[in-house]
C-alpha positions in Angstrom: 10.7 -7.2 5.9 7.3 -6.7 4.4 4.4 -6.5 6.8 0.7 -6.4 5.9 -1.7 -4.6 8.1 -5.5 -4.8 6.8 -7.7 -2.4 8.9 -10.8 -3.1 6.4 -12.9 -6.1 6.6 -12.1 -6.7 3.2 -10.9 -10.7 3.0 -7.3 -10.3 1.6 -4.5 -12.3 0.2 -1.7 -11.4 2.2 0.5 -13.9 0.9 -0.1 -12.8 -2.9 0.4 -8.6 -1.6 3.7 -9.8 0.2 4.3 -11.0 -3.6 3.8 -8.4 -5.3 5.8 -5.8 -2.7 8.7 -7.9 -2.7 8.5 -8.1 -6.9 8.1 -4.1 -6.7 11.1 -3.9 -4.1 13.4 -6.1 -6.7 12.6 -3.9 -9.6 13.8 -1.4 -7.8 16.9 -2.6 -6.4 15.6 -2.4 -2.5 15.1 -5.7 -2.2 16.4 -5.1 1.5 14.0 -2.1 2.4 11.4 -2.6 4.6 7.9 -2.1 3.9 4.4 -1.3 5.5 1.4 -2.5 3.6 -1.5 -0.8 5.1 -5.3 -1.7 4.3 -7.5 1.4 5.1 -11.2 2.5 4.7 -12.0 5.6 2.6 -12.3 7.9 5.8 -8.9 7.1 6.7 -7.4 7.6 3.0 -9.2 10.9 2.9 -7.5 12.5 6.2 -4.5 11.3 4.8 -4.9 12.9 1.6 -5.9 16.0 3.5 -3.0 16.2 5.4 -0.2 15.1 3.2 -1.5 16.1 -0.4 -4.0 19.0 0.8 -6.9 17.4 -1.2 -10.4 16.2 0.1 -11.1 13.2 -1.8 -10.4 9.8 -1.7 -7.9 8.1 -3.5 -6.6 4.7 -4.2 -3.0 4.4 -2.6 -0.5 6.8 -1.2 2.8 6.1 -0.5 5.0 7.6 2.2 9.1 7.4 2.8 9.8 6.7 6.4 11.2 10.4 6.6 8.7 11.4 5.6 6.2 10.1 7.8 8.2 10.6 10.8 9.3 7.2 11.6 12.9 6.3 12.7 14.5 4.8 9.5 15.2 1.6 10.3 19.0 0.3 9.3 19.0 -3.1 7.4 22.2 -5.3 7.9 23.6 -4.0 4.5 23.2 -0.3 6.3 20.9 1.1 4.2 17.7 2.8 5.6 13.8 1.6 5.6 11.4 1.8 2.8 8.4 3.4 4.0 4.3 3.0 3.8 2.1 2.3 1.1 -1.7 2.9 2.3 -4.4 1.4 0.2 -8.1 2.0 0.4 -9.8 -1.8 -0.9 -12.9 0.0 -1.9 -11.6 2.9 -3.7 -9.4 -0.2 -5.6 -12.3 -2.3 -6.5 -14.5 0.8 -7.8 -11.3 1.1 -10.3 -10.8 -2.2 -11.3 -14.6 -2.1 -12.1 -14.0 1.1 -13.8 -11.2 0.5 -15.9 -11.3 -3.1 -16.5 -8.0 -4.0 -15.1 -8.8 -8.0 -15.0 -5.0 -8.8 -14.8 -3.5 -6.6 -12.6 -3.0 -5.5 -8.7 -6.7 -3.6 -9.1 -8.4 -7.2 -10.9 -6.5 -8.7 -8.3 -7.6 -7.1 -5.0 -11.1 -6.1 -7.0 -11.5 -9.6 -6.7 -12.0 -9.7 -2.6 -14.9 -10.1 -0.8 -16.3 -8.0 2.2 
């Protein structure tokens, strides 16, 4: 299961995101993990970075294993265990896609969005 929370008031494609997670999940071979999505603002992104990597800045996404965030894993019917968290900050993606161009890919993509 893939679930999309979007804490930003950023208009997203939830639909197209769900897309691209499950694309990500098959090219990894955990096509049967499940997976958080979360949408966050740069404040948020920045006391996770401060907690988990020890630097003050914002960044663009972080990604978390259930262990690791202190979840239960959660057992899928083929018995393996969850996926985890990916937490993106929108704004810190479109300043990147305007930075580096990227017309055709997940930053072009989300770039794209309007507040």
């Amino acid at each position: 299961m893939i679930e999309i929370n979007n804490l930003t008031t950023f208009a997203v494609d939830e639909k197209f995101l769900k897309k691209i997670a499950q694309k990500v999940l098959r090219g990894e071979k955990k096509r049967n993990k499940n997976l958080s999505v979360a949408l966050i603002g740069e404040g948020r992104i920045r006391e996770l970075n401060k907690k988990y990597r020890k630097k003050s800045r914002v960044t663009d996404v972080l990604a978390f294993p259930e262990i690791e965030i202190g979840l239960p894993a959660r057992i899928t019917a083929q018995g393996e265990a969850g996926g985890g968290e990916i937490v993106i900050c929108l704004r810190e993606v479109k300043k990147n896609s305007q930075k580096y161009k990227k017309k055709n890919s997940f930053y072009g993509a989300v770039g794209q969005g309007k507040k």
